[in-house]
N, C-alpha and C positions, 0 to 999 in steps of 0.2 A: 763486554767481551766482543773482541773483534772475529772477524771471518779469521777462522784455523789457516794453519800454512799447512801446505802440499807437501809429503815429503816422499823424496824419490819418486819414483814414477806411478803413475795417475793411480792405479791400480793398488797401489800401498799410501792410500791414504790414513792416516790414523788421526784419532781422535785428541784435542788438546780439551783436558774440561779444566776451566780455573773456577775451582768452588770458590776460590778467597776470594776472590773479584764479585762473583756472585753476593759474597756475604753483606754486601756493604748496603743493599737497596733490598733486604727480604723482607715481605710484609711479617707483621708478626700479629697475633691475633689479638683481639682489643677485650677489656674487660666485659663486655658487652655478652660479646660470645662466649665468654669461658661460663660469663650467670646462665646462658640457655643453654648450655650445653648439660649442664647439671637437668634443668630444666625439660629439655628432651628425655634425657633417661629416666626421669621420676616419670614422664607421662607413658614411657613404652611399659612401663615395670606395673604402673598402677592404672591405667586408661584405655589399652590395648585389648581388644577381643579377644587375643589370642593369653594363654598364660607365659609369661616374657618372663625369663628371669634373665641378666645380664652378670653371667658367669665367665671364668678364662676361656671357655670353651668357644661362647659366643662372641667374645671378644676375638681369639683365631680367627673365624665366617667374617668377623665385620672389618680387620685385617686384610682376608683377601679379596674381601668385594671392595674395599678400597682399592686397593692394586689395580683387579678387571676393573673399576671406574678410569684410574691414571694411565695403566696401561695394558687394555686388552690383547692385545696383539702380539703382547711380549718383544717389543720391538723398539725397548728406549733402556730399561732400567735391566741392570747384570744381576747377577744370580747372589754375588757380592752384595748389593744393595737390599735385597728383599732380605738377605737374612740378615745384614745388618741390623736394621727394623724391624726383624722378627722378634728381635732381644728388646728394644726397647718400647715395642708397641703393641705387638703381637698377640702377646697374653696378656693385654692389660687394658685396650679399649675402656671399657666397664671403668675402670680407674680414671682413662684420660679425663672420661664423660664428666664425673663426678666431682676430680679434685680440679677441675677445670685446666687441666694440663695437656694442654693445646700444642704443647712447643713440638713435640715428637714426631703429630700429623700434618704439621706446618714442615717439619724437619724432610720428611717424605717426599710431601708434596715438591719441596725446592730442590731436592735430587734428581727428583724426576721433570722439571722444567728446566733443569742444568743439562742433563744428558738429552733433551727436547732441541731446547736452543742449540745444542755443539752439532747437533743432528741434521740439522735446518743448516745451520752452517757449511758443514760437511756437504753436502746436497747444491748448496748453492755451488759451493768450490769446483764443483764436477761441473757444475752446469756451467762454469766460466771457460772450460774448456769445448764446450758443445756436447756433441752426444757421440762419445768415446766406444759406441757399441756395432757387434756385428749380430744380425740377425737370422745366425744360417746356424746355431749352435742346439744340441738339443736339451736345453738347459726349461726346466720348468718352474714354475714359482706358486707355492700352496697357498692358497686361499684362505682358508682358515687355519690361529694359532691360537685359541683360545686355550689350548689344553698344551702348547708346544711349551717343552720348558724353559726356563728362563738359563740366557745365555750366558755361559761361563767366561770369555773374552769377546774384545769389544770387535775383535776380526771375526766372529760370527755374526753380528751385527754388522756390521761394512758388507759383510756378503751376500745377507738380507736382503738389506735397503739398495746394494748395488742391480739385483734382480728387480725388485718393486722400481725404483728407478725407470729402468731398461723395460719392466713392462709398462708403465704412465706414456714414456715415449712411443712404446710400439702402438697401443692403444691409438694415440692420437695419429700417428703413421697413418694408421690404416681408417683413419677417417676423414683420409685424404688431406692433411693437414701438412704443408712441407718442413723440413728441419729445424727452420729460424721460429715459424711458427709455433711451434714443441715445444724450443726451446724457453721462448717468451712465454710460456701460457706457463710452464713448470715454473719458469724462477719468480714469475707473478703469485704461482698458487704458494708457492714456499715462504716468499718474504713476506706475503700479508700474514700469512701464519708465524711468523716469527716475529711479526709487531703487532699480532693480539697477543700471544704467549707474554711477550715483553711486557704487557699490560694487564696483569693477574694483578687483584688487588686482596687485601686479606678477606673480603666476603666472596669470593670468588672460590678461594683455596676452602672455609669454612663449609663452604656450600657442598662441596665437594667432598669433605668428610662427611658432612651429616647424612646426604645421600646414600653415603655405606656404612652408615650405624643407620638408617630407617629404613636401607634396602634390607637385609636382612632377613627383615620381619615379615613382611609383605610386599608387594609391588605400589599397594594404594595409599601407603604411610609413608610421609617425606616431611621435610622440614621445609618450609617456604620465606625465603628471606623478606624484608617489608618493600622490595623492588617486586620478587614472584609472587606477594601474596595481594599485591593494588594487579596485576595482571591478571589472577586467578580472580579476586572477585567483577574483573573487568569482563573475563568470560561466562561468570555466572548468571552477569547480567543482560548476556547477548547482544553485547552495543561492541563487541572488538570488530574495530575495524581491520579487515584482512581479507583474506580466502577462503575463510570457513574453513580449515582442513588442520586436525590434529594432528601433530608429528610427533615422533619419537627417535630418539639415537639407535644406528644400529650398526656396530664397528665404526666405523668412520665415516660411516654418511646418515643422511635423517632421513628416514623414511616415513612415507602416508600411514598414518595407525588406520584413520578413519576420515570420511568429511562428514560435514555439520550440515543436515537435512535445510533444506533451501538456502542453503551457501553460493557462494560465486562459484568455489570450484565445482560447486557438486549442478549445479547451474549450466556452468558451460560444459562440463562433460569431458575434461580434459584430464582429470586426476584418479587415481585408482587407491582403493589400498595395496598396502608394498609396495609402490611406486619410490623409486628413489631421486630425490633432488641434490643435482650433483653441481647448480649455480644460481644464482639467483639477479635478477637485474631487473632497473628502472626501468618505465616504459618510454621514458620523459630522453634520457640518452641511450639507452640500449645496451650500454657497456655491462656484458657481465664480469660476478663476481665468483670464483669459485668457493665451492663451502667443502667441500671434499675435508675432513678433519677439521673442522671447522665445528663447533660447542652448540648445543641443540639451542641453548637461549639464545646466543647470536645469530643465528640463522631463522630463527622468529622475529628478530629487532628485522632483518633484513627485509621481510616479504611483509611486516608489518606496515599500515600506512593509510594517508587517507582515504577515506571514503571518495570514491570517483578516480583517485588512481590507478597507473596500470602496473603492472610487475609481471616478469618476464623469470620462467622458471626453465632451468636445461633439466629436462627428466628421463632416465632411466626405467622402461614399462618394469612393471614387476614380472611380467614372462619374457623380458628378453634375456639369453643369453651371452652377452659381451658390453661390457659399461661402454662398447665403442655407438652404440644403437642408441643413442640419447636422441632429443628433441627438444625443442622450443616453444613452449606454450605462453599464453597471453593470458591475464585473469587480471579485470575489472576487479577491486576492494571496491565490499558496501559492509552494507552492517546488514547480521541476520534481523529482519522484522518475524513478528506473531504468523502476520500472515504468508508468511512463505513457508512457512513450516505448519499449515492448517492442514487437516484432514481432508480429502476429496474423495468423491465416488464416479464411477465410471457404470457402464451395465456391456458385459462382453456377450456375444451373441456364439453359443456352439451348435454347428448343424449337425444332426445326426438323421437315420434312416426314418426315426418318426416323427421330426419336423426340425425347427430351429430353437434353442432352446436359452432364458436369458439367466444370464450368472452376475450378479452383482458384484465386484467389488470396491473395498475402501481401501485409501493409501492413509496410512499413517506413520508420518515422517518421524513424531516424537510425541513425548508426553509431556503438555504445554498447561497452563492456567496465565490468566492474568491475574498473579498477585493482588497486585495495585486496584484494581477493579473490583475483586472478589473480596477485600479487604474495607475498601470503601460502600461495601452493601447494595452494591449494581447489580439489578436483575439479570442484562442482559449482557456480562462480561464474560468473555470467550477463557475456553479449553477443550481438552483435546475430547473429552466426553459430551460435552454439548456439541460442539460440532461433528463426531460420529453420530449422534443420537439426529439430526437433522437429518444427514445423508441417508440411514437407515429408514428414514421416514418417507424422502425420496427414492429409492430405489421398492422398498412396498411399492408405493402408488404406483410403480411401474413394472408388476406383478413378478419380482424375479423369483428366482426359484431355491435361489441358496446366496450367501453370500462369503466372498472372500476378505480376511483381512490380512491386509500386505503391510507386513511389519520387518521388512528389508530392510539391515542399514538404520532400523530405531536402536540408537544408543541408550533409549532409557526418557528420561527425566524426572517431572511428578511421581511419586509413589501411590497420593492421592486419589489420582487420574488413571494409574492401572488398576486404581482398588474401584473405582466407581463406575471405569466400563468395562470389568467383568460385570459388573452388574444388569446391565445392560441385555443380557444374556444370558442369567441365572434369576432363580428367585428366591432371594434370599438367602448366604450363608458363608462361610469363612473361604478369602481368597490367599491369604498369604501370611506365616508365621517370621516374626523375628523375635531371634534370641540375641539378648545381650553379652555382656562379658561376665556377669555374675550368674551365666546361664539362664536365668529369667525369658519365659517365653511371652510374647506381645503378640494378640490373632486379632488381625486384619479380617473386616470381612465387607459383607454387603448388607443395607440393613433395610431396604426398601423394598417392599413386596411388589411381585408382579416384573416381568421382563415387558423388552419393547421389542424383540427378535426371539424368534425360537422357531424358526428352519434351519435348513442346515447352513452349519457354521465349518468353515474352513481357515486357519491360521498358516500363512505363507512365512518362513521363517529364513534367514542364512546365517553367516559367522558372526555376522555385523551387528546383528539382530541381539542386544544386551539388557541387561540388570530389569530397569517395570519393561518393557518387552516378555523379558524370559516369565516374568511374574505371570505376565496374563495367559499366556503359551502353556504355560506348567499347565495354569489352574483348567482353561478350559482340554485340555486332556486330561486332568483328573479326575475333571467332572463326568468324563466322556460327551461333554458338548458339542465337540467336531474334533475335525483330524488338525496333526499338525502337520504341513510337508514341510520339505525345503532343505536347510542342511543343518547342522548340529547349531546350539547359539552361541553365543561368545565364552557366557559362564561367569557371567560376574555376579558374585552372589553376594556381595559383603555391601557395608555400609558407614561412608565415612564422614567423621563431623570435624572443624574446624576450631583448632583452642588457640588461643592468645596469649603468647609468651611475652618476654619481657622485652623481645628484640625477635619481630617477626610472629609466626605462626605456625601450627605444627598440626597436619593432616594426620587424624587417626581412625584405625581401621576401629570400629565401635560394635558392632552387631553382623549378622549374618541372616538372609534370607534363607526361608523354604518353604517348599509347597505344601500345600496341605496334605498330601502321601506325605510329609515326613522327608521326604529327600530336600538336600540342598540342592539350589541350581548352581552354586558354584563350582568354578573350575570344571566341570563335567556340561554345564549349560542344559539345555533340554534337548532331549533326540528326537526328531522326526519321527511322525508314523510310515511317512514311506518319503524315503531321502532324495533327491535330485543331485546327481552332479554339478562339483562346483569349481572353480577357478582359485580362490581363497585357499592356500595353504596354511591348515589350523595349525600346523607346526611353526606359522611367522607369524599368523595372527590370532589374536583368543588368549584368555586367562592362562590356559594352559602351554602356553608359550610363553609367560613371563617370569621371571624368577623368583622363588621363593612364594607361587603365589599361597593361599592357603588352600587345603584340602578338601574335598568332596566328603560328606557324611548325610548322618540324619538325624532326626529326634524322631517321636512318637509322633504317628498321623491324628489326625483330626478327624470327628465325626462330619459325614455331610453324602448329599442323595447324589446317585447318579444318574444323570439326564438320559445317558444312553447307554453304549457298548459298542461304540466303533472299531472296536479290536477284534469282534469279531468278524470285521469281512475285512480285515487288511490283508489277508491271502487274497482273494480276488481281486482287490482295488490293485494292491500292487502288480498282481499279474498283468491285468488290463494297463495300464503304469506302463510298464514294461511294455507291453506289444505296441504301443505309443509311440515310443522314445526311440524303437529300438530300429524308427528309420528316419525320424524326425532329427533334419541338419544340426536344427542348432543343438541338439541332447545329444545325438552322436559329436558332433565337434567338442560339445564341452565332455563328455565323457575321455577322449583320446585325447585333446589339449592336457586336462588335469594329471594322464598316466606320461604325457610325454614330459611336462612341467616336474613331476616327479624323478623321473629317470633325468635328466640333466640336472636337479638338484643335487640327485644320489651321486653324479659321476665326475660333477663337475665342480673338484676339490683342487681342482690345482688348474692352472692354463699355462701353455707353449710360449716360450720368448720367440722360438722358432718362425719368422714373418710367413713363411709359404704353409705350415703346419698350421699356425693360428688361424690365415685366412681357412685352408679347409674345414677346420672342428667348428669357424662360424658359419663355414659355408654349409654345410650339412645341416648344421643343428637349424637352422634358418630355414634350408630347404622344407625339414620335416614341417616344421609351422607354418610357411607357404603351401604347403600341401593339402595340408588341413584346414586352412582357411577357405582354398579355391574350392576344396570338394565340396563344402558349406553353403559356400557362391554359389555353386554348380548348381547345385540340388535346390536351390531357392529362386535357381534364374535369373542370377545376377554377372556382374561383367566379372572376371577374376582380376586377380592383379599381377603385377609383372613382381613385385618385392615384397620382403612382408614387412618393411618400414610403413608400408601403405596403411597394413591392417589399424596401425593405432597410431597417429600423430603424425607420424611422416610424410601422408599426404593425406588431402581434404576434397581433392573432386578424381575423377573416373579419366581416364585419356577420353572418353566423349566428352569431359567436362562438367556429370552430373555429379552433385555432390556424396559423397558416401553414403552420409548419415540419411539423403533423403531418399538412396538408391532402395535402403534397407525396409521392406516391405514386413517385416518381424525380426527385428533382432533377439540375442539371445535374453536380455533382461524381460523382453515381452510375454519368450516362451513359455519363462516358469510361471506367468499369470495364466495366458491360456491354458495349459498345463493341469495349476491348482483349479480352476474353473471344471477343467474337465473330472479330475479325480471328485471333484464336490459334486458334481451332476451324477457320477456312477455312483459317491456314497449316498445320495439323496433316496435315487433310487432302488438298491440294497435294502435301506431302508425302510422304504415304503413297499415293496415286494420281497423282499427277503431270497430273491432269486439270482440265477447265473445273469451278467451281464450281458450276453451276445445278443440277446437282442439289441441293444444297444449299440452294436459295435459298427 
C-alpha cells in the first residue's frame, strides 16, 4: 500500500484502506500455536491459583483486553470494526483457545495494522505539506481515551489525530526546536513506526493475543514465547547485560516500573520509577531513536547491549508536567554482580540534649543466595542472611543502640533468605503462610533457637519495597518486634512458577502469601506504623495499579509469641514524627511536592494547542516546583536555582560550578534514614521507660 492521495483541500484528507492489497502478505498462525494455545487454556482452567473457569462471559473481558492491548487510545479501529468482531470473536475466546481457531484473532489483529498503516500514511501526507497549523486557536486536546468511545466515522479520527498532530509539533516548538526541525523528527518518528508495523510476524500477532487471554487473570500470568522466555531466564540469572531497570508499557510510552538494586541505572542515579523514555540511542553515534509508540520488547532490544557499552536515553521525570521537559542521560551497560547487590551497614550518630547517640543501620538491596555455592556444600558461600548476620555483628561491637533495616527499593528475591533472616531476630517460630490453589496451607517458619539481635529493631519500607521484603516487614510487626515506617509496600503477594509448553512457556500465578495474622500482603502490601511522605504515586505504581491484579483477603492466623507491643506508643512516636518533619526541608518539600504532584495529575486531563496558553499552564505549573525546590535549598543553605530543569537532569553543577549532587549536604533519600533512626531512638526508649518523650526532645 502506497502513501494515500490528498483529496481536496489539506483539511479533508480522507482515508483510502485497501484491505484486498493487505490480504496478500497476512501472517496466518502456524500449527504450532493453535497446539498451545489449547495448551494455555488447560493450564489457566487447571493450574492457576485463582478458580478460572473460561466461559462466554470471560471470553467478552478477554475480547476487550485485546482491543485495550491493539488499541488503547481508541484512536485506529471504528466502532464498525469492534462490533464486527464482537460477532465472530467476542463471545467465543474460550472456543478460539481450544478448537485452536486462531483465524478470527489474526483477523483483528490485520484490521487493526490496516487502519494503523493508512494512519501513518495519512500523517506522513500532512507532513509532506509541512506544518499546516496556527497556534492562537483555543482548541484542546484530551489526554486520556481509555474509556472514550470508539469512533463512529473515520472524520472523527482525522480530527483526533489532526490535534495529536498539531500538539507533537507544538511540543517540540517550544522546545526551541525550528519548523524543518519538527518537521524531520515527526516523519522520522512515523516512518520507523510504519516499517516495524510492516514487520509484524505471526509470533508477534500470537503474542499479543495471548497477553489478553493471560491478562485477564492476573497481571503475573502471561505466556512467554521461546524468544521471551531465553530472555526471562536470562534475567533470572542476573548476567543481562543492560541498565538494570524494568520497564513496562504505558499508553504509548514505556515507562520505569523499577530498577534492579546495584544496577548501572540505579548506580548512576539518573532513573526514577515513572520516568518515561521517550528515545533511546547509541553512545558510540549518538543519533537518537524515537520509541514513542513504539512495543515494550523493541525498546528493551534497543537499550539492550554489551557489557561496557554506552546508551543514551531521552527521559521524561516522572514529576514533570509537559513531555516538552525531557533530557539526555548516559548509562554504562554491565551485568548486575552478587556483590553489588550485598547487604552493607553504616552506624548514623543522633545528637540529642543528653548526649550523641549511635543507631545502626543495614541496607538491603535484595534477597540474594549463591545457588551454585550453597548447592556445591561451600561453607563460606554468600547470601543475603549471612551477610546481614556479619554486619549485625559489627555494628554490636560498636555498642549501637537499635538498629535500622532499609529495605527501599527491595524487589524481593529468595523466599529462603526472608524466612532465615527473620530469624535472625526472633527465636524460633512461623514467619510466613502459602496457600496453594487446592487451598492447602504450607507454614514457613524459623527453626533455630536463639536470636543474634534483640534491641530495638526498626524496618524502613516505601512502594518499591515488594513480595520477601513485605514477608519480613509483615512478620516483624506481627511479632511486634520493631516498627515498620516508611510508605505503604508494593503488595505483591502471589507466587509464580514456570511450565513448558510445546512452543514456549507459560508463567502461572500458583499460590499466595500471608502473614502469620492471617492477612495476605497482597494487593494491600503492608502499612507502616507511622508513614512518611512520598513522591511514588501508588496509583502508577504498586499491585494495586495493575489490572486484574488479585484481591486482598485472609485465612486463619497462626499461633506464635509476641516480642513486644510497639503499638502501644505509636501515638507518641508519631507525635514526636510529626514535630520533626513538620520543619524539617526535605519532609516539608516531600510532603507539598506529593499534594502538588497530585493536583496536576487530577487537572491535567487535556493540554492547550493554544502556543501563548500552553507556554503559561507550563509556566506556572513549573514555577510552583521551582518554588518548592528553592524553599528546600533555602532552608538547607544551599545555592537555588534559576530553573527547575535544574532540579533533576537538566543540569549537573551550580553557576559556582559545584556539583549538585556534592552541594547536597542531606538529601531527601538520606532524610527518611535519619528520620527512621530517630523514631527507633524515641521507640527504644518508650521502651525502656515507658514515659513521655520530651525529655528527649
Amino acid at each position: 500500500m502506497r502513501r494515500i492521495a490528498v483529496m481536496g483541500r489539506l483539511g479533508a484528507i480522507t482515508l483510502m484502506l485497501t484491505l484486498s492489497a493487505m490480504a496478500l502478505a497476512q501472517p496466518q498462525p502456524s500449527e504450532a500455536q493453535r497446539q498451545v494455545a489449547a495448551e494455555v487454556a488447560d493450564s489457566l482452567r487447571y493450574g492457576h491459583y485463582a478458580d478460572i473457569s473460561l466461559t462466554n462471559s470471560w471470553s467478552r473481558r478477554a475480547y476487550q483486553r485485546y482491543l485495550d492491548i491493539l488499541d488503547p487510545q481508541r484512536a485506529y479501529l471504528l466502532e464498525r470494526d469492534v462490533e464486527e468482531f464482537r460477532d465472530s470473536l467476542g463471545g467465543r475466546v474460550d472456543d478460539v483457545l481450544y478448537d485452536g481457531d486462531l483465524e478470527p484473532a489474526f483477523a483483528l489483529y490485520q484490521r487493526y495494522q490496516t487502519r494503523l498503516e493508512a494512519r501513518l500514511e495519512w500523517i506522513l501526507a500532512k507532513l509532506d505539506d509541512g506544518l499546516p497549523y496556527h497556534y492562537d486557536t483555543d482548541e484542546r486536546l484530551a489526554l486520556e481515551r481509555e474509556d472514550a468511545p470508539w469512533a463512529d466515522k473515520q472524520h472523527v479520527l482525522d480530527d483526533l489525530w489532526d490535534k495529536r498532530l498539531k500538539n507533537s509539533a507544538l511540543t517540540m516548538l517550544l522546545s526551541d526546536q525550528d519548523e524543518a526541525e519538527v518537521v524531520k523528527t515527526l516523519r522520522d518518528r512515523y516512518e520507523n513506526q510504519l516499517n516495524r508495523i510492516r514487520q509484524t510476524n505471526e509470533e508477534d500477532i500470537f503474542g499479543l493475543f495471548m497477553a489478553a487471554v493471560t491478562g485477564t487473570i492476573d497481571p503475573h500470568t502471561e505466556y512467554l514465547s521461546p524468544r521471551q522466555g531465553e530472555s526471562f531466564d536470562i534475567q533470572m540469572r542476573l548476567s543481562l547485560e543492560g541498565i538494570g531497570a524494568l520497564l513496562q508499557a504505558d499508553g504509548e510510552y514505556v515507562k520505569v516500573s523499577s530498577l534492579v538494586p546495584g544496577g548501572p541505572a540505579e548506580k548512576a542515579g539518573v532513573l526514577e520509577p515513572a520516568d518515561r523514555i521517550v528515545a533511546v540511542g547509541q553512545g558510540d553515534d549518538g543519533e537518537m531513536t524515537n520509541v514513542v509508540g513504539m512495543r515494550l520488547d523493541e525498546v528493551v532490544d534497543l537499550i539492550r547491549g554489551p557489557k561496557g557499552s554506552r546508551v543514551l536515553l531521552d527521559v521524561v521525570p516522572a514529576q514533570s508536567v509537559d513531555m516538552t521537559r525531557s533530557h539526555i542521560v548516559e548509562i554504562v551497560r554491565d551485568t548486575v554482580n552478587l556483590e553489588d547487590q550485598a547487604a552493607s551497614s553504616e552506624v548514623v550518630e543522633i545528637t540529642r540534649e543528653d548526649g550523641v547517640h549511635r543507631i545502626g543501620v543495614i541496607d538491603i538491596p535484595t534477597f540474594y543466595v549463591d545457588f551454585d555455592a550453597w548447592q556445591a556444600g561451600e561453607e563460606d558461600y554468600r547470601s543475603t542472611t549471612r551477610d546481614v548476620a556479619k554486619e549485625i555483628r559489627a555494628l554490636k561491637a560498636q555498642d549501637v543502640e537499635g538498629i535500622v533495616l532499609d529495605l527501599r527499593n527491595n524487589g524481593g528475591g529468595a523466599l529462603q533468605e526472608a524466612n532465615s533472616l527473620i530469624g535472625l531476630f526472633i527465636d524460633r517460630g512461623p514467619t510466613v503462610q502459602v496457600r496453594d490453589a487446592r487451598g492447602r496451607i504450607s507454614l514457613y517458619g524459623d527453626t533455630d533457637s536463639g536470636t543474634l539481635y534483640d534491641g530495638p529493631l526498626t524496618v524502613l519500607v516505601n512502594r518499591l519495597s515488594a513480595s520477601a521484603s513485605e514477608i519480613l516487614a509483615g512478620a516483624i510487626q506481627d511479632y511486634g518486634r520493631g516498627l515498620v515506617v516508611g510508605n505503604r509496600t508494593f503488595g505483591k503477594g502471589t507466587v509464580q512458577t514456570l511450565n513448558e509448553l510445546s512452543h514456549g512457556e507459560v508463567k502461572l500465578t500458583r499460590a499466595k502469601f500471608y502473614r502469620i495474622s492471617g492477612e495476605s500482603t497482597q494487593h494491600r502490601g503492608v502499612e507502616p506504623d507511622i508513614v512518611f511522605p512520598s513522591l511514588i504515586d501508588p496509583e502508577v505504581i504498586g499491585e494495586s495499579s495493575l489490572d486484574n491484579a488479585l484481591p486482598w483477603d485472609t485465612v486463619r492466623a497462626v499461633q506464635y509469641r509476641l516480642y513486644g507491643t510497639p503499638w502501644r506508643h505509636l501515638e507518641a512516636l508519631s507525635a514526636a514524627h510529626q514535630d520533626r518533619i513538620a520543619t524539617h526541608p526535605n519532609f516539608v518539600y516531600l510532603q507539598k511536592q506529593a499534594e502538588l504532584s497530585r493536583h496536576l495529575r487530577d487537572q491535567q486531563t487535556s493540554v492547550s494547542l493554544n502556543r501563548e496558553q500552553r507556554k503559561r499552564e507550563m509556566q506556572a505549573q513549573e514555577a510552583e516546583q521551582l518554588s518548592l525546590e528553592n524553599q528546600r535549598r533555602r532552608a538547607l543553605g544551599l545555592e537555588t536555582l534559576e530553573d527547575w530543569s535544574q532540579a533533576r537532569g537538566g543540569a549537573t553543577e551550580t553557576e559556582s560550578g559545584a556539583p549538585l549532587d556534592a552541594e547536597e549536604p542531606a538529601p531527601i533519600d538520606r532524610a527518611q534514614v535519619i528520620e527512621s533512626a530517630e523514631i527507633l531512638l524515641d521507640y527504644a526508649y518508650l521502651r525502656t521507660n515507658g514515659r513521655q518523650l520530651s525529655g528527649l526532645d
